[in-house]
C-alpha positions as CSV (number, residue, x, y, z in Angstrom):
1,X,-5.4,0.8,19.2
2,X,-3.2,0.5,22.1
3,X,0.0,-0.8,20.3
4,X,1.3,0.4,17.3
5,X,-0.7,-0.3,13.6
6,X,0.7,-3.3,11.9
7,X,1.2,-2.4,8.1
8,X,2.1,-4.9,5.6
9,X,4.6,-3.6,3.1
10,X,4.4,-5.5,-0.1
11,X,7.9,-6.7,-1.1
12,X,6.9,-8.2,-5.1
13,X,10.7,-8.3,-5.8
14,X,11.4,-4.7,-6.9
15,X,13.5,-1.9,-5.6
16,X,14.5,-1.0,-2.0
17,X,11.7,-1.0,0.4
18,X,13.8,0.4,3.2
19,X,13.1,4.0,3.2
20,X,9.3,3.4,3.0
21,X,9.6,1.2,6.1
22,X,11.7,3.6,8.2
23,X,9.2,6.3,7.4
24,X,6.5,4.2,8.5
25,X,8.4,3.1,11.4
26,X,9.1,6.7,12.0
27,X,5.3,7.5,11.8
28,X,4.6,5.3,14.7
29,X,3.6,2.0,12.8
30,X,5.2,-1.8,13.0
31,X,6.4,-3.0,9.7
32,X,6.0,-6.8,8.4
33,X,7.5,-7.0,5.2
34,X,5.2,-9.3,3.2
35,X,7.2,-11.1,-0.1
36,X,4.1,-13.3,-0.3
37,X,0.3,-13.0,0.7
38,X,0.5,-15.4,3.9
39,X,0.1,-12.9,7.0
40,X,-1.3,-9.6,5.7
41,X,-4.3,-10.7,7.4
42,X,-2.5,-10.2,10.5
43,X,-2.1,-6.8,9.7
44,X,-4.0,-3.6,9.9
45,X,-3.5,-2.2,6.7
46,X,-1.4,-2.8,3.7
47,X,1.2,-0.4,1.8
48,X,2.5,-1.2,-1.4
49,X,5.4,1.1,-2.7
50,X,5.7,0.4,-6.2
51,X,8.9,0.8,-8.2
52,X,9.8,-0.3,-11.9
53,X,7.1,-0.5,-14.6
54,X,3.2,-1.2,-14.8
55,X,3.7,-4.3,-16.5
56,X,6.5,-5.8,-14.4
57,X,4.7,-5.1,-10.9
58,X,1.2,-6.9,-11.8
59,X,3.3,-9.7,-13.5
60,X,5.1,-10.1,-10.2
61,X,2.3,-9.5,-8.2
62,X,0.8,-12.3,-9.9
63,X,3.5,-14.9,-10.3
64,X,3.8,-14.2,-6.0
65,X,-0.2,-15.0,-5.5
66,X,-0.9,-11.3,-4.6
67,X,-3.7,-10.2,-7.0
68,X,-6.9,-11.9,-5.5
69,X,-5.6,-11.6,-2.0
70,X,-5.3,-7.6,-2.7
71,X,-8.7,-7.4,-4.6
72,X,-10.3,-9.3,-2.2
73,X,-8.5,-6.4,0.8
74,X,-9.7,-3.7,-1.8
75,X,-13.1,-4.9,-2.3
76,X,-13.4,-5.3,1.8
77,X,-12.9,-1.5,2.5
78,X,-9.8,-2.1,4.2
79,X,-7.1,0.6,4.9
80,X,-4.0,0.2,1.9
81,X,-1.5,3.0,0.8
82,X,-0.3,2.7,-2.5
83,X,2.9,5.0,-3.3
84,X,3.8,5.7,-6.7
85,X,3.5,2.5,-9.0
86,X,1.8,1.2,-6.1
87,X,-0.9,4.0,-6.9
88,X,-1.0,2.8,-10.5
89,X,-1.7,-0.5,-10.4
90,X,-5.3,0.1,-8.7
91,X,-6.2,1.2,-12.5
92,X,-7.6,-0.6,-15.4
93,X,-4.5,-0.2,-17.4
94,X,-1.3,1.6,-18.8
95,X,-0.2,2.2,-21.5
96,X,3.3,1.7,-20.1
97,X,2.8,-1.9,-20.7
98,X,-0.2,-2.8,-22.9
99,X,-2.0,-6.3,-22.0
100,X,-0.8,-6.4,-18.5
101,X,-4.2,-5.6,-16.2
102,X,-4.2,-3.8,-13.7
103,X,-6.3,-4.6,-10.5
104,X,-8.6,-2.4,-11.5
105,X,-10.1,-1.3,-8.2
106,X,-10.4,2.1,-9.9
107,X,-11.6,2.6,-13.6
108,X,-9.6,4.5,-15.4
109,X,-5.9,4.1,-17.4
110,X,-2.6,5.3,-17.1
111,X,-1.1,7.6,-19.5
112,X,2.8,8.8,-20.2
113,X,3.0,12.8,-19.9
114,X,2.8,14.1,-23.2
115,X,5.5,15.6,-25.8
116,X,5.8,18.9,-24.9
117,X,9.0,20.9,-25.9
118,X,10.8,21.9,-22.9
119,X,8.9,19.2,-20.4
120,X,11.4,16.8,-18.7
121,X,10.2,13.3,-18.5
122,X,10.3,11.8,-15.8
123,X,8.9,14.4,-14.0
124,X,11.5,14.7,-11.1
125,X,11.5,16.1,-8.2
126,X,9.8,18.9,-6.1
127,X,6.4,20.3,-7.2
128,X,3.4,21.7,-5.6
129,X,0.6,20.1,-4.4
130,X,-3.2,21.2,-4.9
131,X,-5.7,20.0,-2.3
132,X,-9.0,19.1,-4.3
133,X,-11.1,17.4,-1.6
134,X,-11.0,17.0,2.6
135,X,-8.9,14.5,3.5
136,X,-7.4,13.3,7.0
137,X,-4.4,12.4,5.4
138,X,-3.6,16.1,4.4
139,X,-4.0,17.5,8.0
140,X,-1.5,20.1,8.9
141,X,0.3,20.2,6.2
142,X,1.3,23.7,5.4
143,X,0.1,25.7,2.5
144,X,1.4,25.2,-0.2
145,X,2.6,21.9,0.5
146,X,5.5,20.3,-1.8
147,X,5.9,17.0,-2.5
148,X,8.9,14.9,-4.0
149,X,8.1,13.2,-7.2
150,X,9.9,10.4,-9.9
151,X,7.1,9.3,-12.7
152,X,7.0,9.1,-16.3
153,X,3.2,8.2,-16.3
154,X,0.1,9.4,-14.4
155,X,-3.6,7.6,-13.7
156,X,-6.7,9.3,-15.3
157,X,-9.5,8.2,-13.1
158,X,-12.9,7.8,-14.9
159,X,-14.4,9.1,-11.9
160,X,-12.8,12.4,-11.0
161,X,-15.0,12.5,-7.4
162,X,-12.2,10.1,-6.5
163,X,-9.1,12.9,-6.8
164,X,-7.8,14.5,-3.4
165,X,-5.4,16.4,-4.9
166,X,-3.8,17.0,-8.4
167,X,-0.3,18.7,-9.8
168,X,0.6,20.4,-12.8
169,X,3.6,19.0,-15.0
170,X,2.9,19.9,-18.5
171,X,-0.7,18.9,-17.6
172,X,-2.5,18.8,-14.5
173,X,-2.9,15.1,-13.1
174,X,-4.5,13.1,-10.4
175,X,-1.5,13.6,-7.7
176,X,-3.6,11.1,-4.9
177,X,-6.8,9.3,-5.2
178,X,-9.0,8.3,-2.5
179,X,-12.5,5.7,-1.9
180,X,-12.8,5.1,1.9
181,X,-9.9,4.1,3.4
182,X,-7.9,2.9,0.0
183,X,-5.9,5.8,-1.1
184,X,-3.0,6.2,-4.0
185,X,-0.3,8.7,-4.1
186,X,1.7,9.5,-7.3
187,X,4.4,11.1,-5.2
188,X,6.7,10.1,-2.5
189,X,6.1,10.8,1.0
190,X,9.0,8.9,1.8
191,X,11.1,11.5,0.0
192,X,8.9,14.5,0.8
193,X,10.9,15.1,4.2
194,X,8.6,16.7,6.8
195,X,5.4,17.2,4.5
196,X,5.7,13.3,3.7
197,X,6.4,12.0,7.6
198,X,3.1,14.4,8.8
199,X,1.2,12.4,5.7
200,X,2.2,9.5,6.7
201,X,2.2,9.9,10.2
202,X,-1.8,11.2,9.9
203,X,-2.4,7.8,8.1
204,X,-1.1,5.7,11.1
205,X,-3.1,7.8,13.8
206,X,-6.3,7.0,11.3
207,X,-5.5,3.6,11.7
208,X,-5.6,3.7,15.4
209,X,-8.5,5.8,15.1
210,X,-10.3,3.2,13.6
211,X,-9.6,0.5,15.5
């Protein structure tokens, strides 16, 4: 890809999308910030940074026309980041927010951390991040590599083959997920200073790459 990847940032009406785009931006990509479904098909690969709860993003993602246009990406095999909530919302369910589906790309639910004395929820902040499986996305990052999280809740895949890496808070959990080129991160590259911008920058050059 000659020019730089185009990446669709879904904007569903939550929270400040900035820092996600100047990351990007930073990791060599051009941003079109996407409030509605018209013109991600212009773009090489969506991100959608999620912020708020379960049930409020698929409500909004639905009220703005996004669900079958991002099943419809998700079923095609084609390149999407999902950070955080944006992670989340590929599952079944939560039980954040009971009766509000997911779009259940991945089987599997989403479950609060559990009551533990002496756990802080949310789990905040820096923690370590174990590498389960080869991934592009995780090349050069050093070892160990810490990541910058915010969460109360955390996906439980049905299929554990999908898991790239996990993270111990109280229990261990599915820190990123990954089937082809859709992938979910519970944490925040976008936060995670120079760990974060070689992630993301890795998932721009494998958009070029595949061009």
């Amino acid at each position: 890809m000659a020019t730089a990847p185009r990446v669709a940032v879904v904007d569903y009406g939550s929270g400040n999308l900035r820092s996600v785009e100047k990351a990007l931006q930073q990791a060599g990509a051009t941003i079109l910030r996407c409030p509605a479904p018209e013109g991600l098909d212009t773009c090489d690969a969506i991100v959608l940074p999620g912020v708020g709860s379960f049930g409020d993003c698929a409500r909004s993602l639905r009220r703005r026309g996004f669900l079958e246009p991002l099943r419809a990406w998700l079923d095609a095999g084609r390149p999407y980041l999902g950070i955080c909530l944006g992670y989340q919302i590929l599952f079944e369910s939560s039980e954040e927010s009971p009766g509000d589906p997911g779009l259940g790309f991945w089987r599997g639910e989403v479950l609060r951390f559990p009551h533990k004395p002496g756990l802080k929820v949310p789990h905040m902040g820096w923690n370590t991040l174990q590498q389960r499986a080869a991934d592009p996305l995780f090349r050069g990052l050093p070892e160990p590599a810490f990541v910058y999280f915010v969460h109360s809740f955390f996906p439980v895949p049905a299929d554990p083959a999908i898991i790239t890496s996990t993270c111990r808070h109280g229990t261990e959990f599915a820190a990123s997920a990954r089937t082809g080129m859709v992938r979910g991160l519970q944490f925040h590259p976008e936060k995670s200073q120079t760990t974060g911008l070689q992630m993301l920058g890795n998932f721009v050059d494998e958009l070029r790459a595949a061009s």
